[in-house]
C-alpha positions as CSV (number, residue, x, y, z in Angstrom):
1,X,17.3,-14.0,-28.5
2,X,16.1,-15.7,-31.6
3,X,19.5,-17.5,-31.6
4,X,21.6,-17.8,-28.3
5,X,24.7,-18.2,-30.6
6,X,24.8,-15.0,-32.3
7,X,27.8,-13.2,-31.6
8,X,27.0,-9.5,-29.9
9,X,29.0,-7.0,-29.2
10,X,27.3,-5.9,-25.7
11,X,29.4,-2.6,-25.6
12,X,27.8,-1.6,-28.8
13,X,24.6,-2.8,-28.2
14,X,21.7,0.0,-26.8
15,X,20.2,-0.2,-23.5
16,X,16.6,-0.3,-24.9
17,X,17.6,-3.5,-27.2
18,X,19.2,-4.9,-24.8
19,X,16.1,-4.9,-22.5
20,X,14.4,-6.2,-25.2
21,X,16.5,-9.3,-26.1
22,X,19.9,-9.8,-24.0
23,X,19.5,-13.1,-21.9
24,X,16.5,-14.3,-23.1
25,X,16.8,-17.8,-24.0
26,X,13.4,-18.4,-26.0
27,X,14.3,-22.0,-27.7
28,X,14.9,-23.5,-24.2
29,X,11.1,-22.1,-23.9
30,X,9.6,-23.5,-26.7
31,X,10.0,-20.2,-28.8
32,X,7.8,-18.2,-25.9
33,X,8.9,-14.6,-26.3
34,X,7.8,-14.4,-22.7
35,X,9.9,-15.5,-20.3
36,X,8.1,-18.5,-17.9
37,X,7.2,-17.6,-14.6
38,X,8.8,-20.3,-12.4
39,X,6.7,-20.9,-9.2
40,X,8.6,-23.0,-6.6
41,X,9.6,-22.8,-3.4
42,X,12.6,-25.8,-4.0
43,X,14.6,-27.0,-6.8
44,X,15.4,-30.8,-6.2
45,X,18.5,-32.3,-6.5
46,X,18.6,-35.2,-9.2
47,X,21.4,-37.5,-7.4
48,X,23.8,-37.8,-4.2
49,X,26.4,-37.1,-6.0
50,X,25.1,-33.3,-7.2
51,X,24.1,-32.6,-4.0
52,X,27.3,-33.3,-2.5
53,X,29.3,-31.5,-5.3
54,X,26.8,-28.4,-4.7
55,X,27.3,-28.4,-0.5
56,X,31.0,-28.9,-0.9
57,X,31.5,-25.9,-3.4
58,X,33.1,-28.8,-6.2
59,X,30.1,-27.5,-8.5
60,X,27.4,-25.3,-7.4
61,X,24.0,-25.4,-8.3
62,X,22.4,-22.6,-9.8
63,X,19.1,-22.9,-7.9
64,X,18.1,-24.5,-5.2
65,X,16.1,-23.0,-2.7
66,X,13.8,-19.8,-4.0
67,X,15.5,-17.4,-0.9
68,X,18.5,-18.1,-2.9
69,X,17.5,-17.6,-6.2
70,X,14.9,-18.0,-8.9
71,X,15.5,-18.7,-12.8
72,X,12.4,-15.7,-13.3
73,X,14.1,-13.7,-10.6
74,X,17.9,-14.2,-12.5
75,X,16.9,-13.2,-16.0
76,X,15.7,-9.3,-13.9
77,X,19.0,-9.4,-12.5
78,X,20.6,-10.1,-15.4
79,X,19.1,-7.3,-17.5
80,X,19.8,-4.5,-14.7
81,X,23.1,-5.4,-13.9
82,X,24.0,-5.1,-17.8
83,X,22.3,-1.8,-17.7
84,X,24.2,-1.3,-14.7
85,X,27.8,-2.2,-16.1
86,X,27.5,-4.4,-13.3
87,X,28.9,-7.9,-12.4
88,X,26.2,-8.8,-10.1
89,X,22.6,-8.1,-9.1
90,X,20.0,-8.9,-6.5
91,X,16.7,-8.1,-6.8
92,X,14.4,-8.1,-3.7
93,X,11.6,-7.4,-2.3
94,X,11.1,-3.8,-1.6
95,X,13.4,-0.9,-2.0
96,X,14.4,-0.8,1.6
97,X,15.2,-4.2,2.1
98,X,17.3,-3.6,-0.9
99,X,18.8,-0.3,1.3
100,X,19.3,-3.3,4.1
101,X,21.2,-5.5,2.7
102,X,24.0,-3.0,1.3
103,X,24.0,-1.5,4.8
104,X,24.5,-4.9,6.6
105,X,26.5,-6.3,4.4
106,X,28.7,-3.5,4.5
107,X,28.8,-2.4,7.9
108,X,29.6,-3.7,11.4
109,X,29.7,-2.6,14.6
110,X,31.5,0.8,15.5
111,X,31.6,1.8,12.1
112,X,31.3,5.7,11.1
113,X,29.0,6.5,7.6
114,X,28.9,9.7,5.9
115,X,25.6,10.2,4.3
116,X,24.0,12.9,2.6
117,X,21.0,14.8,4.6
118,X,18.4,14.6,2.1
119,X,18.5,11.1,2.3
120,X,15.1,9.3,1.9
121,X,13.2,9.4,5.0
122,X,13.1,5.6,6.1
123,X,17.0,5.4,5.2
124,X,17.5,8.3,8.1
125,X,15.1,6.6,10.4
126,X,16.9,2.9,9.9
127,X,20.2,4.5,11.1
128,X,18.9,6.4,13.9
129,X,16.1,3.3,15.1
130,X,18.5,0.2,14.0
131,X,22.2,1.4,13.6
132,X,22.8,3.5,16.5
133,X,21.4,0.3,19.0
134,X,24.9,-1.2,17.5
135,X,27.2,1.6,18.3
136,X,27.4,3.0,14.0
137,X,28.0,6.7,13.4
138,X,26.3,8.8,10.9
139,X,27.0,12.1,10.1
140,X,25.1,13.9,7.6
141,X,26.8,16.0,5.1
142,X,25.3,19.2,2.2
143,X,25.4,17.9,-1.2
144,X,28.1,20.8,-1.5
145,X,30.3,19.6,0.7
146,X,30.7,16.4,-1.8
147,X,33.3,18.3,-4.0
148,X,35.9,16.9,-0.8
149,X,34.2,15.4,1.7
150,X,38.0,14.4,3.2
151,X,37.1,17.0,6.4
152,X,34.7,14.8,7.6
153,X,36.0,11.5,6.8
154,X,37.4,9.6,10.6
155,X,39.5,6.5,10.9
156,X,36.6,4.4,11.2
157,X,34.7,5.9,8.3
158,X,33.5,2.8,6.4
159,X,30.5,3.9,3.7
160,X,29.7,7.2,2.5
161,X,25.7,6.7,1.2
162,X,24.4,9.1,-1.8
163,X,21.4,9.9,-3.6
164,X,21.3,12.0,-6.4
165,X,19.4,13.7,-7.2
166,X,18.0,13.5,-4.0
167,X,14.2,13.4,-3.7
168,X,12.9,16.0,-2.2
169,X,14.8,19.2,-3.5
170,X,16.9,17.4,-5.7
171,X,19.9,18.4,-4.6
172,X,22.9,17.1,-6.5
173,X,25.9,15.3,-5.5
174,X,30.0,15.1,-7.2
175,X,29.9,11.5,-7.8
176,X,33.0,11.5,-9.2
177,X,35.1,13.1,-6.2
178,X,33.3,11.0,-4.0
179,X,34.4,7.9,-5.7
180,X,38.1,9.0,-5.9
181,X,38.0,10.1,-2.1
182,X,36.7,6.7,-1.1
183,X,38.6,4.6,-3.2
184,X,42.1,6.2,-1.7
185,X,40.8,5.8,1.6
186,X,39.2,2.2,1.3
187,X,35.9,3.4,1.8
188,X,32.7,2.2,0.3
189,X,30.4,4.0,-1.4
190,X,26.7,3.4,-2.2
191,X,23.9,5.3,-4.1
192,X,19.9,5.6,-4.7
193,X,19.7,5.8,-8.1
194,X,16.0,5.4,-8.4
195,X,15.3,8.7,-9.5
196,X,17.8,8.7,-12.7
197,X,17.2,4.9,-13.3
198,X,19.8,3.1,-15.4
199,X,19.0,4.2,-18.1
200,X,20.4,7.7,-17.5
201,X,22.9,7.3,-14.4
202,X,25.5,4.8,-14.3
203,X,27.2,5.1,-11.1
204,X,29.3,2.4,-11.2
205,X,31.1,4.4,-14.9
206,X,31.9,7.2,-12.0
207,X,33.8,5.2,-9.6
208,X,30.6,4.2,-7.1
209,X,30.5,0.8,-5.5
210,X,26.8,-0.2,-5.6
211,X,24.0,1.7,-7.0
212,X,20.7,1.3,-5.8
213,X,17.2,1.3,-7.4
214,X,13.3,0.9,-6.1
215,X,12.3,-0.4,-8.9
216,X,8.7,-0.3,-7.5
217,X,8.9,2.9,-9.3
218,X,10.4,3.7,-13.2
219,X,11.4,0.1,-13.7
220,X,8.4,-1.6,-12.9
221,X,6.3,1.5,-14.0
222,X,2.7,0.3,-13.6
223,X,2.3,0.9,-10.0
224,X,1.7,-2.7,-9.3
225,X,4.4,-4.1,-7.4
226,X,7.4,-3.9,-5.1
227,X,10.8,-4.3,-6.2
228,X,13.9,-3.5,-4.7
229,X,17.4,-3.7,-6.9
230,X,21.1,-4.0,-6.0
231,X,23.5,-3.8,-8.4
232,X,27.7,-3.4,-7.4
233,X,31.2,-4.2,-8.0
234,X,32.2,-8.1,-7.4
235,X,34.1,-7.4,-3.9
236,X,31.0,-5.0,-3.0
237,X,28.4,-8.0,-3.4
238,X,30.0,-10.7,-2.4
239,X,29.1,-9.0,1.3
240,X,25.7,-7.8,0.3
241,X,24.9,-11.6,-1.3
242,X,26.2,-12.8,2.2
243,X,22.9,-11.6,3.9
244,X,20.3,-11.3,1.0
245,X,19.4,-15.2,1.8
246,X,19.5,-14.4,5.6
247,X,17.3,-11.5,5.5
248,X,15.0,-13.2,3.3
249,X,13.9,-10.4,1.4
250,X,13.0,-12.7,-2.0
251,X,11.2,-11.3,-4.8
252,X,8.2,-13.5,-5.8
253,X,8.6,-14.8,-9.3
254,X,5.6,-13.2,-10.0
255,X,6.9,-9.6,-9.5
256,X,9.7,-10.4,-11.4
257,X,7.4,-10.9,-14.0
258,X,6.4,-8.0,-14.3
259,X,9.2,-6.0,-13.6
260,X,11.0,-7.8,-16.4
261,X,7.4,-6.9,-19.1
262,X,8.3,-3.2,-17.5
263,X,11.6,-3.3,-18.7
264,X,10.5,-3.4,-22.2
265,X,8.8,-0.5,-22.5
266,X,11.0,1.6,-19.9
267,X,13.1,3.4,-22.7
268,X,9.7,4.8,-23.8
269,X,7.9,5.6,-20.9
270,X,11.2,7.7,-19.3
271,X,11.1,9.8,-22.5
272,X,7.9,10.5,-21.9
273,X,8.2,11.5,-18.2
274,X,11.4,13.3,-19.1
275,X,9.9,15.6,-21.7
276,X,6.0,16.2,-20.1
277,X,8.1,16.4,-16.8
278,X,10.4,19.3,-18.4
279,X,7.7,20.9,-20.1
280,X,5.4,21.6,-16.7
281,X,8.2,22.8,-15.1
282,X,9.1,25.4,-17.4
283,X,5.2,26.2,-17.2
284,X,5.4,26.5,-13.4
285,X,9.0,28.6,-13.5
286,X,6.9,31.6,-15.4
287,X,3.9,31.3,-13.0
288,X,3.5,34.0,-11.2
289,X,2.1,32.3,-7.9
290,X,5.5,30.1,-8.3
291,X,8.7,31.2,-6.0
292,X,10.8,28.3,-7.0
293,X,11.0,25.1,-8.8
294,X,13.4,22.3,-8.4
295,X,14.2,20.4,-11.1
296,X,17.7,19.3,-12.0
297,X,16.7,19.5,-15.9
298,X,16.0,22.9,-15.6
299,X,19.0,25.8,-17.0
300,X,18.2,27.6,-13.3
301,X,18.6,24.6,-11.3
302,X,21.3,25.5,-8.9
303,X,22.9,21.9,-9.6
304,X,22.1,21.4,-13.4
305,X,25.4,21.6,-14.9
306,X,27.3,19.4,-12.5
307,X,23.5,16.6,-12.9
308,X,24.0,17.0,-16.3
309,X,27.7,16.0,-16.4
310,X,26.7,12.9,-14.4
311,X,23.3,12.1,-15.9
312,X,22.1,11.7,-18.9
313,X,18.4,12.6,-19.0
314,X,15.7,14.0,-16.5
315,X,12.7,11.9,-14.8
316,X,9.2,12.8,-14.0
317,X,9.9,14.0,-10.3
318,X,10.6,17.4,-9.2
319,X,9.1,19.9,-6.5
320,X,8.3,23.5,-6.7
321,X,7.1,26.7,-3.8
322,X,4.2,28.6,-4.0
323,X,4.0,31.9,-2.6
324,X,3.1,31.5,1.2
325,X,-0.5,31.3,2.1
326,X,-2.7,30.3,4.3
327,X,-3.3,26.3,5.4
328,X,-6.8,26.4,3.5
329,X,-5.1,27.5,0.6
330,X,-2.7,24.9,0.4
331,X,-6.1,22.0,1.0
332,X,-8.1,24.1,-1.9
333,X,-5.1,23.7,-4.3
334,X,-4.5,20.1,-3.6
335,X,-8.7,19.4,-3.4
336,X,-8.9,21.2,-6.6
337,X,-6.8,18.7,-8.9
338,X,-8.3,16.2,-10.7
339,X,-5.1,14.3,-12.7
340,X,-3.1,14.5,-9.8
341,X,-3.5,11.6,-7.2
342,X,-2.5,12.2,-3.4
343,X,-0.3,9.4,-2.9
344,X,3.2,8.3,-1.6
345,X,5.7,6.6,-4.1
346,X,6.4,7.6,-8.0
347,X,7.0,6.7,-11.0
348,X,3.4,4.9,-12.4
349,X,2.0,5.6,-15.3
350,X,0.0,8.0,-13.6
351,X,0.9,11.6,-12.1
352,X,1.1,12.6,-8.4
353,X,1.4,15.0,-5.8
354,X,2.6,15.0,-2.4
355,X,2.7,17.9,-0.2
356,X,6.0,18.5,1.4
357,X,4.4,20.1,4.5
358,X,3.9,17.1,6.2
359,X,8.0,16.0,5.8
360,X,9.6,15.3,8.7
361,X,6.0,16.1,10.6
362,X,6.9,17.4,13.9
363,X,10.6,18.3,13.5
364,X,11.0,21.8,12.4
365,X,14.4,22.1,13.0
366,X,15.2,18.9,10.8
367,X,12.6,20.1,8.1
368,X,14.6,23.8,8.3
369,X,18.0,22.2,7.8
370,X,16.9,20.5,4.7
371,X,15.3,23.3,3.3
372,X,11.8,21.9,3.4
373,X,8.5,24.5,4.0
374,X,5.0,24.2,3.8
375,X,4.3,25.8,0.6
376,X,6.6,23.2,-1.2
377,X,5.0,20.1,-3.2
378,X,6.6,17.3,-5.0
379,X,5.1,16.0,-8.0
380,X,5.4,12.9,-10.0
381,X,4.2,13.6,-13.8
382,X,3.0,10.6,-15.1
383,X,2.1,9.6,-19.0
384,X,-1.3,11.6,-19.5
385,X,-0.8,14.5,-21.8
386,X,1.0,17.7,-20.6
387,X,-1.7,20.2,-21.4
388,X,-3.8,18.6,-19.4
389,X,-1.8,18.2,-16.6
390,X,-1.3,22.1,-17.1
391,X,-4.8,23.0,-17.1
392,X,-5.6,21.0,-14.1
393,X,-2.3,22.6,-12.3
394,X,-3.6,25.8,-13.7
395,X,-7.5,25.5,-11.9
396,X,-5.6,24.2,-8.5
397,X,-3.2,27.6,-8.6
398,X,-6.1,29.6,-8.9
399,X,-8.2,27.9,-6.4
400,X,-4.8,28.9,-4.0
401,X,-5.1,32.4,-5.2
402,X,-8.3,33.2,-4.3
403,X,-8.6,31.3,-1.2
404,X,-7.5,33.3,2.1
């Protein structure tokens, strides 16, 4: 801020300013408006005596080692956890190693976790591969079943892990009654809020522990790096802070960096996503080769009043079904777009698609219990203009209609 000693009301002041301005410390920096990239691997100490006060916990050091902390990495931190309502925030370097450390840190062995089944792939796949070699449960629960999920709950119950709207089919979760549920029963709770971002889901306002963002997507926004974001109540991240270090999962400065120049513009580019996102899929709901589109923002979304009780604005992800065809048809739809990249991930400046066929690859009765088939597609609509993205949609549809 232009002068560190204003006084700011920070419950008054707007997310997008607050990205703008809030913690920036621009005299220490000479005036810079950018915020120094601090490359090093150590921060030395200047005398016995502050290394001694810093070991012995007298007075600790705010950097010292770059696993621990960064001054480029704290200022990203600092901005989210605000946005978060947050006391605390880690960043890291991928998504899933920010997924790890909230489930280490919060769970030993013989614990049970309740986790919603349209869960992000990897997360499913770390609990089956990792978790189960040390004796934790997982039981998978429908996003309906979140109104009282008390039937399910067992004396060992520990976490119950969310994601909404989940990222597939979007399915929507009661954040609130999960939150009351766990707090009664000293349970944690934890969610993926990479879909909603921030800016439009505060899960921590609802009663949830930690809230979880890749931030490889909306918050960095370019495409161009890997970020992964923890932000939680105190007693939640003093035990996730416990093995950040340990797992070594440190964002480069470098990332943070960018991240942070993401930031800026992220009020802008989600209102972009939101509104071209909205618009295509009201296009696609009237198409007649379209069975079904799933998109919390819509009025027919199964979920959209309890989302829109919870969550402020839509992003640019959603999935829709085509009437069932043949294989070749789904290749000449995909092989006939030309705005649309074939790519994992979301969230980039530019729009994607990813066909849901190959979910799960392998596993039919999985891909059946979650509602997954081959004529469903997940697209990421990106910041190109929405006409165009409907004309190109528009070609690919008929390419699918006319191929056998």
């Amino acid at each position: 801020m232009k002068n560190s000693n204003h006084e700011l009301d920070l419950a008054l002041l707007s997310d997008a300013t607050a990205l703008a301005h809030l913690f920036d410390d621009r005299q220490s920096q000479h005036g810079a408006v950018n915020p120094p990239v601090v490359h090093a691997s150590l921060f030395a100490y200047p005398d016995y005596e502050t290394w001694k006060a810093n070991v012995t916990g007298e007075k600790r050091r705010a950097f010292t080692y770059h696993r621990s902390g960064n001054p480029t990495v704290k200022l990203l931190e600092q901005k989210i956890a605000h946005l978060e309502h947050a006391p605390d925030c880690i960043a890291s370097s991928s998504g899933m190693s920010a997924i790890s450390m909230v489930l280490f840190g919060l769970l030993e062995a013989g614990d049970h976790v309740l986790c919603v089944k349209t869960v992000y792939g990897p997360v499913r796949a770390m609990f089956a591969s990792i978790f189960s070699k040390f004796g934790v449960e997982i039981t998978y629960f429908d996003s309906e079943q979140s109104t009282d999920l008390s039937p399910l709950l067992r004396d060992n119950t520990k976490l119950i892990y969310l994601e909404s709207p989940s990222t597939g089919v979007f399915e929507i979760q009661d954040l609130r009654a999960v939150a009351k549920l766990a707090r009664e029963r000293n349970i944690w709770t934890a969610i993926d809020n990479t879909w909603a971002t921030p800016l439009y889901q505060k899960p921590l306002d609802l009663g949830i522990d930690i809230s979880i963002h890749s931030g490889t997507k909306y918050i960095a926004g370019h495409s161009d790096l890997m970020l992964g974001l923890v932000a939680g109540t105190e007693d939640a991240m003093k035990l996730v802070r416990r093995v950040y270090s340990q797992l070594g999962a440190s964002l480069a400065p470098d990332d943070a960096y960018l991240a942070l120049r993401g930031l800026r513009t992220l009020p802008l580019r989600l209102k972009r996503h939101e509104a071209s996102a909205l618009e295509i899929a009201q296009w696609l709901e009237a198409h007649p080769m379209v069975t079904e589109v799933m998109h919390p923002g819509l009025h027919s979304f199964e979920g959209h009043q309890l989302h829109r009780s919870q969550c402020s604005g839509d992003s640019g992800l959603f999935s829709f079904s085509l009437q069932a065809r043949s294989e070749a048809a789904r290749a000449a739809f995909v092989n006939s777009l030309a705005f649309f990249s074939l790519g994992y991930s979301w969230g980039g400046y530019e729009s994607l698609l990813s066909p849901l066929a190959f979910s799960y690859y392998g596993n039919d009765e999985l891909r059946q219990d979650l509602g997954l088939s081959d004529h469903m597609f997940r697209v990421s609509i990106g910041l190109e203009e929405p006409a165009d993205l409907i004309a190109d949609l528009e070609r690919a549809l008929d390419a699918y209609k006319q191929t056998d």
